[in-house]
C-alpha positions as CSV (number, residue, x, y, z in Angstrom):
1,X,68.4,-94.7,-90.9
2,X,71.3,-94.5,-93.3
3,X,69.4,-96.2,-96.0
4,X,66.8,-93.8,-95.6
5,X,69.3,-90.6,-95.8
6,X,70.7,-92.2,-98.7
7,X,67.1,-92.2,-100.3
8,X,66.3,-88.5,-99.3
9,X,69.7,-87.3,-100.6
10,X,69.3,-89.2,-103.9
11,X,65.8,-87.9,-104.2
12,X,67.2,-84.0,-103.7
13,X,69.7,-84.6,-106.8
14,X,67.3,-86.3,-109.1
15,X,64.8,-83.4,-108.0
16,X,67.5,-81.0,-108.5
17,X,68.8,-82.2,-111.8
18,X,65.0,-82.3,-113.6
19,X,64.4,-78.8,-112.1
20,X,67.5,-77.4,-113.8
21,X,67.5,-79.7,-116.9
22,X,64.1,-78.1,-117.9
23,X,64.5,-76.5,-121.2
24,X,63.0,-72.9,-119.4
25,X,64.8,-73.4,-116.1
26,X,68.2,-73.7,-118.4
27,X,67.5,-70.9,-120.7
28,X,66.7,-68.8,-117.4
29,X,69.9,-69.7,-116.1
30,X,71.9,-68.9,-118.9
31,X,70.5,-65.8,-119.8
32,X,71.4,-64.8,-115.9
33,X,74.6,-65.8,-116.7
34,X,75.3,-64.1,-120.2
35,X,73.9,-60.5,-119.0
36,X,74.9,-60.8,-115.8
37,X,78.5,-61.5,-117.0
38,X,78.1,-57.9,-119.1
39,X,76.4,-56.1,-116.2
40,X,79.2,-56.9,-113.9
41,X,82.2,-56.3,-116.6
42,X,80.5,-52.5,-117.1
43,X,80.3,-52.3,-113.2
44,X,82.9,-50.2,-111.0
45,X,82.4,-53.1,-108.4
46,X,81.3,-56.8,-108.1
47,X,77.7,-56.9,-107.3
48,X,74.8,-58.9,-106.8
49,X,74.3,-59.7,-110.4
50,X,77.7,-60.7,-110.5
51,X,76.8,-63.0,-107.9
52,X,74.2,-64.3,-109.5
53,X,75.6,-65.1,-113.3
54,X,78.6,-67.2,-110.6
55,X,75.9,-69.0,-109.3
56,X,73.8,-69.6,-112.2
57,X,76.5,-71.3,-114.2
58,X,77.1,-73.2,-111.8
59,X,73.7,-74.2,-110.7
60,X,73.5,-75.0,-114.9
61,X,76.6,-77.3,-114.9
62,X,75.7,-79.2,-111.6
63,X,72.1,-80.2,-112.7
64,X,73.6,-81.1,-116.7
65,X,76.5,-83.0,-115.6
66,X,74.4,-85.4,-113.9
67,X,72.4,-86.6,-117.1
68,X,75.5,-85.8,-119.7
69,X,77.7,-88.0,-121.3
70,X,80.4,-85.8,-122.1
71,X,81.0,-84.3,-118.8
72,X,84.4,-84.4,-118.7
73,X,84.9,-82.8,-122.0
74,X,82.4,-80.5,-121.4
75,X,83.6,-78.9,-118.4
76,X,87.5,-79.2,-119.4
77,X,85.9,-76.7,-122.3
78,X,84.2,-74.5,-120.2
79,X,87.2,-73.9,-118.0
80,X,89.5,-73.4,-120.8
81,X,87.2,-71.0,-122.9
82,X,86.6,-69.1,-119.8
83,X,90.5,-68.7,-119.4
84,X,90.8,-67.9,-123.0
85,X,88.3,-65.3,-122.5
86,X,90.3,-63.7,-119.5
87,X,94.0,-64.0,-121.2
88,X,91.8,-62.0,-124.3
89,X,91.7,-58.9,-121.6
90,X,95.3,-58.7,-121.2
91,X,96.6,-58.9,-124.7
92,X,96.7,-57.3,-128.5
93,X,94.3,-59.5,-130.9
94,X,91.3,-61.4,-130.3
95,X,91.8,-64.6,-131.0
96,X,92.1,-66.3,-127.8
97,X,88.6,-64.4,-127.2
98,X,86.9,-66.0,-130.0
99,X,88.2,-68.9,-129.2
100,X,87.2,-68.9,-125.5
101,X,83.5,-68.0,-126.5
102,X,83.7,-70.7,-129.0
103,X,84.5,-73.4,-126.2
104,X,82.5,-71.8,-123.7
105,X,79.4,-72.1,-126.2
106,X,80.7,-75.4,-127.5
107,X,80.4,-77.0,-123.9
108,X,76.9,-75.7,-123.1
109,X,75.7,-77.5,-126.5
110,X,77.9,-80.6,-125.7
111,X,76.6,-80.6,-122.3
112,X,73.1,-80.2,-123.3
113,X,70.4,-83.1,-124.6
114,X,69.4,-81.2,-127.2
115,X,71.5,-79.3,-129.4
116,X,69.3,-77.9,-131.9
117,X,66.6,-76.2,-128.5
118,X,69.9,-75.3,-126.7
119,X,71.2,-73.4,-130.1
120,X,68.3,-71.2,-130.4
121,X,68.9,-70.5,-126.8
122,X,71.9,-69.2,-127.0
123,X,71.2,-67.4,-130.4
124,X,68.5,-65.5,-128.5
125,X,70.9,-64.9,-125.6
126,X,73.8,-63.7,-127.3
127,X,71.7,-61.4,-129.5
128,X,70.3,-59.7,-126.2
129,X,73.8,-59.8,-124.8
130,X,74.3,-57.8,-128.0
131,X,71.5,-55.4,-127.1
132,X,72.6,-54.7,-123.4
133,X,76.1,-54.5,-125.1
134,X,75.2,-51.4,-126.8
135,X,72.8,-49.6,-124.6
136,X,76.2,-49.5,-122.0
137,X,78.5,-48.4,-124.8
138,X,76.5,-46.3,-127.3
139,X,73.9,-44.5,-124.9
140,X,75.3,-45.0,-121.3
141,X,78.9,-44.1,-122.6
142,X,80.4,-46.6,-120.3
143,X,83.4,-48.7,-120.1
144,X,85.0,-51.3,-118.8
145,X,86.2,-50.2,-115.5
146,X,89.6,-52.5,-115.0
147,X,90.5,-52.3,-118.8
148,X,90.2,-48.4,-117.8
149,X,93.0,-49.2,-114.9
150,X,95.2,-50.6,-117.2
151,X,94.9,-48.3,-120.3
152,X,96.6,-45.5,-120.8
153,X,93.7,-43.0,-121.5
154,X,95.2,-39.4,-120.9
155,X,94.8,-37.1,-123.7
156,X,98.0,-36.2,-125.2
157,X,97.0,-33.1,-126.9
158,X,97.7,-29.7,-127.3
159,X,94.4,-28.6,-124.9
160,X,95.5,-31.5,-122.4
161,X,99.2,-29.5,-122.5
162,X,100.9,-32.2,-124.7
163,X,102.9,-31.1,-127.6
164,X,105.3,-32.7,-129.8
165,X,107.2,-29.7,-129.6
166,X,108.4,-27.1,-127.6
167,X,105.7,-24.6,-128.5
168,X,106.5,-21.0,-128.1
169,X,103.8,-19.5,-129.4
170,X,103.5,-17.8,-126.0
171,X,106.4,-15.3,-127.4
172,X,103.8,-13.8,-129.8
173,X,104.0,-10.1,-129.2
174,X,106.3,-10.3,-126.2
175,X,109.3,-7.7,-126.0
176,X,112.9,-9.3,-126.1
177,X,116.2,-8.0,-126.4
178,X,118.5,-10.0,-129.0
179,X,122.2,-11.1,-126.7
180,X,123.5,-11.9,-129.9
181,X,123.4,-10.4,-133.4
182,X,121.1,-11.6,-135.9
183,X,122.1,-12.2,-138.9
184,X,119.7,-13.0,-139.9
185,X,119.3,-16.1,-137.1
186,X,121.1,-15.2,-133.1
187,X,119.9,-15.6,-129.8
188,X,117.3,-13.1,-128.0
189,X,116.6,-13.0,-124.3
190,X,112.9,-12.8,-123.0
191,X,112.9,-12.5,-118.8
192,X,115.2,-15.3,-118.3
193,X,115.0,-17.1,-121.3
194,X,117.7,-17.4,-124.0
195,X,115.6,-18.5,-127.1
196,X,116.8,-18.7,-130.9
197,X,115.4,-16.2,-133.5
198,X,115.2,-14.9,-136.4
199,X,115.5,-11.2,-137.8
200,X,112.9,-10.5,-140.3
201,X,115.0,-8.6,-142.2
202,X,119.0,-9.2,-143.0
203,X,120.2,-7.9,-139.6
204,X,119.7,-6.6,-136.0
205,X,122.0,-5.4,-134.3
206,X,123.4,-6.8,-130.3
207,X,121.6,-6.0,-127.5
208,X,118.5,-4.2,-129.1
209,X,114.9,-4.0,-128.1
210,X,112.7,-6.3,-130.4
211,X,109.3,-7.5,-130.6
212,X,108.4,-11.0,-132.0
213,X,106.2,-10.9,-134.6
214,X,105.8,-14.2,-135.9
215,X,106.0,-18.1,-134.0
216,X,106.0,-21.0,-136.0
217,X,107.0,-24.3,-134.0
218,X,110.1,-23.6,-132.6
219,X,110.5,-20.9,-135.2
220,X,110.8,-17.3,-133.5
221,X,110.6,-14.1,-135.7
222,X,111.4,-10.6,-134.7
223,X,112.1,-7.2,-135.8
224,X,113.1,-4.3,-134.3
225,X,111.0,-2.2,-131.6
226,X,109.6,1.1,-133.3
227,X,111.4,3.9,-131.0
């Protein structure tokens, strides 16, 4: 009986590792992989075709590991490159992300019994990666959700409320009553505000009713109300 389990289970993996060792079986799998991977990075939460680029890389690696003779090395670089490809996320440059999909692409060759059919695989692959790539970015205007979380994105312009300055144009037109004299700079009082100006001529008087006629950056002009 065990002999006999032993003979069914060694039949399953020989089965299994022909079915996925097929030239189409692998390209299907990798393709599911590749833009799966892209689906789920543009994707606000993991989801089956997440799911199913995990499984088919691994599915790919289990059935080529059996026949390969680099196994070790190939799956040391696929671990690496896919680490590489993470760290790439979370810091300025992009070298550890070329790097990563150089390994990652690197070990799928090595792992592979024929490099040259296994190249134009992945040529064709990455150039529909490439495709999906830009349909999400250029006419779906989406991005990467997580990067999102960890970017600062706000606007920080004037119609978001940012300034660089303290912007007074608000003043334009307003009434004020200058505290000090200006001559031609002195302080003016608008509501509860003491606020530098300027006198557009020489001199204003204390404690007179002006208007401001001019704001330029922090720069207030006035000049005296007309009676």
């Amino acid at each position: 009986m065990a002999i006999l389990d032993s003979f069914l289970l060694g039949s399953l993996i020989t089965t299994f590792r022909d079915v996925v060792t097929m030239p189409l079986i692998a390209f299907i799998l990798l393709s599911i992989f590749f833009l799966g991977l892209i689906y789920q990075l543009f994707s606000e939460n993991f989801n089956l075709l997440g799911l199913l680029s995990f499984l088919s890389i691994i599915v790919f690696y289990a059935g080529h590991l059996l026949v390969g003779d680099y196994n070790g090395l190939s799956l040391s670089l696929f671990i690496l490159g896919m680490m590489f490809i993470i760290i790439e996320f979370f810091v300025i440059g992009a070298i550890l992300g070329i790097l990563g999909g150089l390994m990652l692409l690197f070990s799928i060759l090595l792992v592979s019994d024929d490099m040259l059919l296994f190249s134009i695989f992945l040529a064709t692959i990455i150039l529909l990666a490439l495709v999906e790539w830009v349909i999400f970015v250029k006419f779906k205007k989406k991005k990467i959700p997580f990067l999102s979380r960890l970017i600062l994105e706000d606007a920080t312009d004037k119609e978001s409320g940012y300034t660089s300055f303290d912007d007074r144009s608000y003043l334009l037109g307003e009434a004020a009553k200058t505290v000090t004299p200006l001559r031609p700079s002195g302080t003016i009082k608008f509501g509860d505000q003491r606020i530098d100006a300027v006198a557009e001529g020489a001199f204003i008087e204390g404690n007179v009713d002006v208007k401001v006629i001019h704001v330029e950056g922090t720069r207030v002009v006035v000049r005296p109300l007309e009676e």
